[in-house]
C-alpha positions as CSV (number, residue, x, y, z in Angstrom):
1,X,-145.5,22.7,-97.2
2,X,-146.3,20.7,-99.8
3,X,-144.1,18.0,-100.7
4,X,-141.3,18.7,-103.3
5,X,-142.0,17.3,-107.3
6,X,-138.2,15.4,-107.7
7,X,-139.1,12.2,-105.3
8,X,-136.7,9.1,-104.0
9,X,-138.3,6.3,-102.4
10,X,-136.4,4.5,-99.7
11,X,-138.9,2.5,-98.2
12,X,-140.8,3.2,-95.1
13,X,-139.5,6.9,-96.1
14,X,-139.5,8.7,-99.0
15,X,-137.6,12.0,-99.8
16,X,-138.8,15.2,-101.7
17,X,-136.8,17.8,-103.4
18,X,-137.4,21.2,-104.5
19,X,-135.7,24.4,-104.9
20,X,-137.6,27.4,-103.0
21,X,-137.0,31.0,-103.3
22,X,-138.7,33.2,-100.8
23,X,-138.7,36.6,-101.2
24,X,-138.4,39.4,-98.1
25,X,-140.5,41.9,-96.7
26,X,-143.8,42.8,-97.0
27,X,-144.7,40.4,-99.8
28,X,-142.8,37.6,-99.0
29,X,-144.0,37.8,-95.4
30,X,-140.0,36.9,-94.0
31,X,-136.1,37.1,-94.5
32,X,-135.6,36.5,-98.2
33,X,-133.0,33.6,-98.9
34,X,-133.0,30.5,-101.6
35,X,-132.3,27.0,-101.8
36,X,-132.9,23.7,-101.7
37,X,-135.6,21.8,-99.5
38,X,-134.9,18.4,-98.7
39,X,-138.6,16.7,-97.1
40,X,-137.8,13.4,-95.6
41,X,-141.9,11.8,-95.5
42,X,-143.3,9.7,-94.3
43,X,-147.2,7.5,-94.0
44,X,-149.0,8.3,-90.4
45,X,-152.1,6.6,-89.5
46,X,-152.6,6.4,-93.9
47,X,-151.6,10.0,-94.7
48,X,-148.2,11.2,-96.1
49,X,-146.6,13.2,-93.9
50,X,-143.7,15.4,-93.5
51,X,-141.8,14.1,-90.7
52,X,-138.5,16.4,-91.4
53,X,-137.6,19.5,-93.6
54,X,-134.0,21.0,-94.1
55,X,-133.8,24.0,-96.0
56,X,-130.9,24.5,-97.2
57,X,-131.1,28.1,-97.8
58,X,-128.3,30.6,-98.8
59,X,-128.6,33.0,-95.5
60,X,-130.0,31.2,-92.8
61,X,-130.0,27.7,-93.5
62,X,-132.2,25.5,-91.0
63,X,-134.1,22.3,-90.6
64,X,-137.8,21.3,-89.0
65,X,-138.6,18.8,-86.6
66,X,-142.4,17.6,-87.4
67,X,-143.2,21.2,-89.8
68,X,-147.1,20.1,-89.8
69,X,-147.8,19.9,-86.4
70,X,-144.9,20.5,-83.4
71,X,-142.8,22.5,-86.1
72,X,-139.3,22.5,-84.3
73,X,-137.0,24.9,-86.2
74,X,-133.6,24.4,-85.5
75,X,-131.0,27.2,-87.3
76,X,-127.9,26.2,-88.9
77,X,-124.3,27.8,-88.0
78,X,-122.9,27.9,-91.6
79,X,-119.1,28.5,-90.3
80,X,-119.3,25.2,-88.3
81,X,-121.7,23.1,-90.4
82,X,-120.1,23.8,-93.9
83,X,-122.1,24.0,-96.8
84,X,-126.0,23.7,-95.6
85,X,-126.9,20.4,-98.5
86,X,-123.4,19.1,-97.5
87,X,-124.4,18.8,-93.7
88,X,-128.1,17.5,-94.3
89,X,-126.5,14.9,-96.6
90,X,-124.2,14.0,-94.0
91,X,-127.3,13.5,-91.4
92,X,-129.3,12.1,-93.4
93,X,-126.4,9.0,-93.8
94,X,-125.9,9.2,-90.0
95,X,-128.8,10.3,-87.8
96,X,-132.3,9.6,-89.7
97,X,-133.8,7.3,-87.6
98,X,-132.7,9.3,-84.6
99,X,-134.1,12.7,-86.1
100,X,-137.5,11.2,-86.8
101,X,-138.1,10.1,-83.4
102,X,-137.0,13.7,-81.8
103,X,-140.1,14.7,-84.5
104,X,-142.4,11.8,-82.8
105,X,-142.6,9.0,-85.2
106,X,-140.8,6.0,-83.6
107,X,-143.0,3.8,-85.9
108,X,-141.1,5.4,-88.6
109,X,-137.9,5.2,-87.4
110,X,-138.1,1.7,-86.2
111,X,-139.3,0.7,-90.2
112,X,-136.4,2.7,-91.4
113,X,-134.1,0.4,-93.8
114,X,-130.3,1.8,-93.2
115,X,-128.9,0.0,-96.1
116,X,-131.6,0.9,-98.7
117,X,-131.7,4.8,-97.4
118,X,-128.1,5.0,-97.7
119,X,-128.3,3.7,-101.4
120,X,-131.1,5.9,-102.1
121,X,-129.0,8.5,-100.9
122,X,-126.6,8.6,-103.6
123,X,-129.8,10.1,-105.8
124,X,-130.4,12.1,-103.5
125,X,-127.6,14.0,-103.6
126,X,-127.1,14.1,-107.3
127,X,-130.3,15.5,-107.6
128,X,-130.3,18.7,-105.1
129,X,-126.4,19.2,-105.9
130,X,-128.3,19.7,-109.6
131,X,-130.8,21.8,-108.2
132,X,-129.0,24.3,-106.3
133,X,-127.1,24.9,-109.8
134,X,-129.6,24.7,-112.1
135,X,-132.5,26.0,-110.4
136,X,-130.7,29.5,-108.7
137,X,-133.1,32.5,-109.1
138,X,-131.1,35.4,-110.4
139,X,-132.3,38.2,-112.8
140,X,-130.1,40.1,-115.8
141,X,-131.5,43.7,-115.3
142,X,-131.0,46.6,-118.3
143,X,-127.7,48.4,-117.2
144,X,-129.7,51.6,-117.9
145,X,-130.5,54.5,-120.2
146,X,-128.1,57.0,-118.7
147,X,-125.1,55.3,-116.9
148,X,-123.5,58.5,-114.0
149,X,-119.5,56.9,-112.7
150,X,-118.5,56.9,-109.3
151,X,-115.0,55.8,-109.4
152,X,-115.3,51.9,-108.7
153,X,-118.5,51.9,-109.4
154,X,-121.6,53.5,-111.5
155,X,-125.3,53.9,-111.4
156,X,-127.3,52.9,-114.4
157,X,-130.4,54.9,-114.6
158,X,-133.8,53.5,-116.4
159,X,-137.6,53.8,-116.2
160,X,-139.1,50.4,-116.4
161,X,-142.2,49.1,-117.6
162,X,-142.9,45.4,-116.8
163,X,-145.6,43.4,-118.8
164,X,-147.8,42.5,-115.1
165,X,-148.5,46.5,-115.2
166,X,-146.5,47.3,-112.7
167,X,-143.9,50.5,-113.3
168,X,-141.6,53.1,-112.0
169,X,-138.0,54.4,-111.1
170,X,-135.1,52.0,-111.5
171,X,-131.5,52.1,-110.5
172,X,-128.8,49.7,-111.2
173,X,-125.5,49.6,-108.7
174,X,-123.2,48.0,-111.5
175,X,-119.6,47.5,-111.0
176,X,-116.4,45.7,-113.1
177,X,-115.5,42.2,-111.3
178,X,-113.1,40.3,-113.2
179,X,-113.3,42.8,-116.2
180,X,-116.6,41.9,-116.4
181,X,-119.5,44.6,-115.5
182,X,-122.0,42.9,-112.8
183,X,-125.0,44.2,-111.0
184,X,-124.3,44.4,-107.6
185,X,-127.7,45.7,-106.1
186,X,-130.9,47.0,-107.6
187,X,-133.5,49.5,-106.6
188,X,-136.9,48.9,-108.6
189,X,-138.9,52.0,-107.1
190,X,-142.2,50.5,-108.4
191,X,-145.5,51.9,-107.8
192,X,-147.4,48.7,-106.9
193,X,-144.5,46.5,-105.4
194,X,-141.7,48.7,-105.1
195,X,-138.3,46.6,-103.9
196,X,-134.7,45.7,-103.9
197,X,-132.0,43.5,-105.2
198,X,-128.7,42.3,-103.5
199,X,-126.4,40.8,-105.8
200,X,-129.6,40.3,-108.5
201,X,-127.0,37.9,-111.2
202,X,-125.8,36.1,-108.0
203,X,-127.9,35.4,-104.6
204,X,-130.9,37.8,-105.8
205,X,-131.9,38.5,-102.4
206,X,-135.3,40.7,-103.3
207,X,-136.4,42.1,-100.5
208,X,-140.7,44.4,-100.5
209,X,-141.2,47.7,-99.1
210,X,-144.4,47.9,-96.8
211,X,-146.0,50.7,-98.8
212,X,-147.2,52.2,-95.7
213,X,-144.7,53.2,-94.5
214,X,-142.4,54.0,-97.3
215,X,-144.8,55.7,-99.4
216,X,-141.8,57.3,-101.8
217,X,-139.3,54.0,-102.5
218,X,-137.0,56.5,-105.0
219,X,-136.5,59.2,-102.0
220,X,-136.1,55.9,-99.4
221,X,-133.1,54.2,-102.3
222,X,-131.8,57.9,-102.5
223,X,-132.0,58.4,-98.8
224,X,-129.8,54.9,-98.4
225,X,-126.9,56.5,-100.7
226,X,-126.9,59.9,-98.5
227,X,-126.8,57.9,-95.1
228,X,-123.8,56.0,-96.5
229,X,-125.4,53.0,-96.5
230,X,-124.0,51.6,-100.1
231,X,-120.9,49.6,-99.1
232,X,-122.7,47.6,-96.2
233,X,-125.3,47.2,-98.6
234,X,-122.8,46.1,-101.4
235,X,-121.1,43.8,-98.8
236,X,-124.1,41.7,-98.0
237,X,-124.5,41.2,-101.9
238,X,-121.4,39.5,-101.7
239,X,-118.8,42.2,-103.1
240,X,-116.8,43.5,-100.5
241,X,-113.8,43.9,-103.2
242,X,-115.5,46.6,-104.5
243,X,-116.0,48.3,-100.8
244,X,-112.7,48.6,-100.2
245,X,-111.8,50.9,-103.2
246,X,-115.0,52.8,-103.2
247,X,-114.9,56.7,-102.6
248,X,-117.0,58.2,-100.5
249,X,-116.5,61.6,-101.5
250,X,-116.8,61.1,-104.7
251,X,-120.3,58.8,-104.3
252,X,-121.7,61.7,-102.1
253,X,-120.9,64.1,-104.7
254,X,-122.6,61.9,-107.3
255,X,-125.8,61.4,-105.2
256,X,-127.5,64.9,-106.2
257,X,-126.9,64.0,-110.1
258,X,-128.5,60.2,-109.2
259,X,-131.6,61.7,-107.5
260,X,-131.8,64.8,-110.0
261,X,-131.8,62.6,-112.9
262,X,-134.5,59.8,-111.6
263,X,-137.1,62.5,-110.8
264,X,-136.6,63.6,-114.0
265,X,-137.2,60.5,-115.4
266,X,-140.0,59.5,-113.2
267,X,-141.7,62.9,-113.8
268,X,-141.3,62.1,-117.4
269,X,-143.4,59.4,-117.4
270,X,-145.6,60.0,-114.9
271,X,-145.4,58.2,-112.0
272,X,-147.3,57.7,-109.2
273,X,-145.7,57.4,-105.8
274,X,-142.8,60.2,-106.0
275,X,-144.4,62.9,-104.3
């Protein structure tokens, strides 16, 4: 990977910041998740290299021994190591010189300046504490053209258009947290890149259908709602205050207007990859 743009030199060392969001599935090639990358490099025989990565991601945070070459991947416990930026920070201080030789550079870590890293530190921190605010990928999504209540919760209903070309079926989970109305998942039934939001104003975990196998993403969202998926789904995005008072009964009842409704709408204008 290549080496973040926000850079602190500490010598022998330098680290690289950036915040990454990688999305899921079949266009983002893995587990979607966000946050920041903290690159410690280093110069090996006259080349900058990457001697450690930590990505301090939201759902599996983890760190890299040596990315370019051995690539040692070591995944984070988040209920034991606290608050993934936190923990790396707290290495960083502690165990640098250590880490870079398990990643094969004892040069390196002989050259390392404790004092001068720890001061640089300090930057360090300020800048990818600013990051992981400043830099979060979420999306604000329509509510909806036709809005059908389910209790707790409600599904806004839309056909969207984007300005890229792509187009299709959309339908907004939106719920009232805090007296404020929040998207809590979204299903963009596209016809080129069809996909799906958890928590889109919050984490935005936006995960890709493989087209080949689900060749109708409406009937495949629908399909979720019938098989009772929606409060594990609405869980993972982070609300599970508004799985506790959903109704089941009632959401089931409300699933025949949903899927009546969208193939109306997608019919309406056309699209592609409903049949």
């Amino acid at each position: 990977m290549d080496a973040g743009d926000y850079k602190v030199n500490a010598g022998v060392v330098e680290f690289a910041l950036q915040h990454r969001n990688v999305d899921g599935g079949i266009v983002g090639g893995r587990g979607a998740d966000q946050g920041v990358s903290v690159q410690v490099m280093g110069q090996v025989d006259g080349q900058e290299t990457e001697l450690l990565r930590f990505d301090c991601f939201d759902t599996v945070p983890h760190y890299h021994y040596d990315p370019r070459n051995q690539n040692i991947r070591v995944d984070l416990d988040k209920t034991t190591a606290g608050n993934p930026l936190g923990w790396t920070l707290n290495q960083l201080r502690t165990n640098l010189p250590n880490m870079i030789r398990r990643a094969g550079y004892d040069d390196v870590a002989d050259q390392v300046d404790p004092r001068l890293v720890m001061e640089k530190l300090n930057e360090v921190e300020e800048i990818g504490r600013e990051l992981a605010v400043m830099h979060r990928n979420t999306v604000t999504h329509n509510r909806g053209d036709l809005i059908i209540e389910a209790g707790p919760i409600r599904f806004g209903l839309e056909f969207r258009e984007l300005a890229s070309g792509d187009r299709g079926q959309a339908i907004h989970v939106l719920a009232d947290v805090e007296d404020q109305e929040v998207e809590v998942l979204a299903f963009d039934c596209f016809e080129k890149e069809p996909h799906y939001h958890y928590g889109p104003r919050s984490r935005n975990e936006r995960i890709f259908h493989d087209t080949t196998l689900v060749s109708n993403p409406l009937d495949w969202a629908i399909g979720q709602f019938r098989a009772g998926r929606l409060p594990e789904m609405i869980n993972r995005a982070g609300y599970p205050g508004i799985v506790a008072e959903l109704d089941a009964d009632l959401v089931r009842q409300k699933v025949d207007e949903v899927e009546e409704q969208c193939y109306a709408m997608a019919r309406a204008n056309n699209q592609a990859n409903i049949d």
